[in-house]
C-alpha positions in Angstrom: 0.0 0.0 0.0 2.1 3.1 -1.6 -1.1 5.3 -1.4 -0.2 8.3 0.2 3.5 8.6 -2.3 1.6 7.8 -5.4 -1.3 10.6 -4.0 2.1 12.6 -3.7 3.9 12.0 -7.0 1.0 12.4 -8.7 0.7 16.5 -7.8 4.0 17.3 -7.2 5.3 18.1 -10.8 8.1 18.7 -12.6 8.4 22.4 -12.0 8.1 21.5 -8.4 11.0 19.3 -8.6 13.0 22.1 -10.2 13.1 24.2 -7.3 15.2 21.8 -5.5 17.2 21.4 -8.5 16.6 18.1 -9.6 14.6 16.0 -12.3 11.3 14.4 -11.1 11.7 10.4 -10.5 8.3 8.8 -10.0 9.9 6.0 -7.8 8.3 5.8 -4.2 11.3 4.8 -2.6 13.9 7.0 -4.3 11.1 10.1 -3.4 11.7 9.2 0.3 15.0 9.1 -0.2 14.9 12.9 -1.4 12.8 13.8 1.0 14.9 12.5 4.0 18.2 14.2 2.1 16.4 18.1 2.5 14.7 17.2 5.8 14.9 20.5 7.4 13.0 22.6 10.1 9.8 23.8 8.2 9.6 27.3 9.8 7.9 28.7 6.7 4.5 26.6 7.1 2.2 27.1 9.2 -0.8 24.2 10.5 -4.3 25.4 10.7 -3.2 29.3 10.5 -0.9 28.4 13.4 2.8 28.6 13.8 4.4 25.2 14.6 6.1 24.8 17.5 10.0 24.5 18.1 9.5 21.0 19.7 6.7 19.5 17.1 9.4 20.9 14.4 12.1 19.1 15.9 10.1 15.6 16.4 8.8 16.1 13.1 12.5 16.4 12.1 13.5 13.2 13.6 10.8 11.2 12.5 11.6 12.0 8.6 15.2 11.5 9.5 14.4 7.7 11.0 11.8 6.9 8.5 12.1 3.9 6.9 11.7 4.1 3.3 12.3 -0.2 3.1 8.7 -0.6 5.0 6.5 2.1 2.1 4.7 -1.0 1.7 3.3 -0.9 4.4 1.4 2.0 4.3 2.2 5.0 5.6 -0.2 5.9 9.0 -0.5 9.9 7.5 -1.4 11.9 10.5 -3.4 15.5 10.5 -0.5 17.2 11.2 1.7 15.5 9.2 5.3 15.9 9.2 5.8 14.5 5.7 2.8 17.3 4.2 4.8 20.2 6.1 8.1 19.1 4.8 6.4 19.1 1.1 5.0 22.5 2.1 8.0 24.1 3.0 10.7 22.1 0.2 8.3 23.1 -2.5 6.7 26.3 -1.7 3.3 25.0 -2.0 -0.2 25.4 0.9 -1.7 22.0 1.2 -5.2 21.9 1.9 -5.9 17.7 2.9 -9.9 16.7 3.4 -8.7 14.2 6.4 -11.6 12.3 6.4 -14.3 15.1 6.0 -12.2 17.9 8.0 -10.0 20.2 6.2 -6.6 20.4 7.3 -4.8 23.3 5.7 -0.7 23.6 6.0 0.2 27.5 4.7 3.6 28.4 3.5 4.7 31.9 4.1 5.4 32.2 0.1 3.3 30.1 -1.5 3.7 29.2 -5.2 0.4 27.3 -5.3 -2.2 25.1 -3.7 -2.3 21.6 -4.0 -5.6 19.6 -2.6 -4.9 16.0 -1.1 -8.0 13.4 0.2 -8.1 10.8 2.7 -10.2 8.3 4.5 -9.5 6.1 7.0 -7.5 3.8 4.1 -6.9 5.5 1.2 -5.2 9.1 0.7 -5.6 10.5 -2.9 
């Protein structure tokens, strides 16, 4: 179950991937990979119009930095403040508005190049 990196993949273009100055790859694993290598301190997104906290920002650090990208298949457990969305916010410029399971769950960065509109139920992001 690669749901929530296809979901991903699938609205994270090729422009997007220019920003961090390399060509899009549409493999799960190698995505993860990239992620993990620009894991950073997202202090350009805020969650539900509300700065993020120094400690969440560090925990959400580690996690991405212990992730492991061997288990994608999984699933990924995507939370509603989710400390994969607010990397992707802040790597790529982009507000994230995700319908968690009928309550919208926005993640704003300060300079935003665009929106990008994510779905999930209790199985299945999109």
């Amino acid at each position: 179950m690669t749901c929530f990196w296809d979901g991903i993949l699938r609205n994270i273009n090729k422009e997007d991937f220019n920003l961090l100055n390399i060509n899009k790859n549409n493999n799960n694993k190698e995505f993860i990979l990239l992620l993990k290598k620009n894991n950073k301190l997202c202090k350009n997104v805020q969650w539900q119009s509300e700065n993020i906290n120094e400690q969440l920002l560090k925990e959400n650090y580690e996690m991405i930095k212990n992730f492991n990208e061997n288990n994608i298949n999984q699933g990924y457990d995507c939370s509603s403040c989710d400390p994969f969305i607010i990397l992707l916010s802040e790597l790529f410029k982009i507000n994230i508005h995700h319908n968690f399971n009928g309550v919208l769950v926005k993640y704003t960065h300060n300079n935003p190049r665009k929106t990008i509109n994510f779905k999930s139920n209790k199985s299945h992001f999109y």
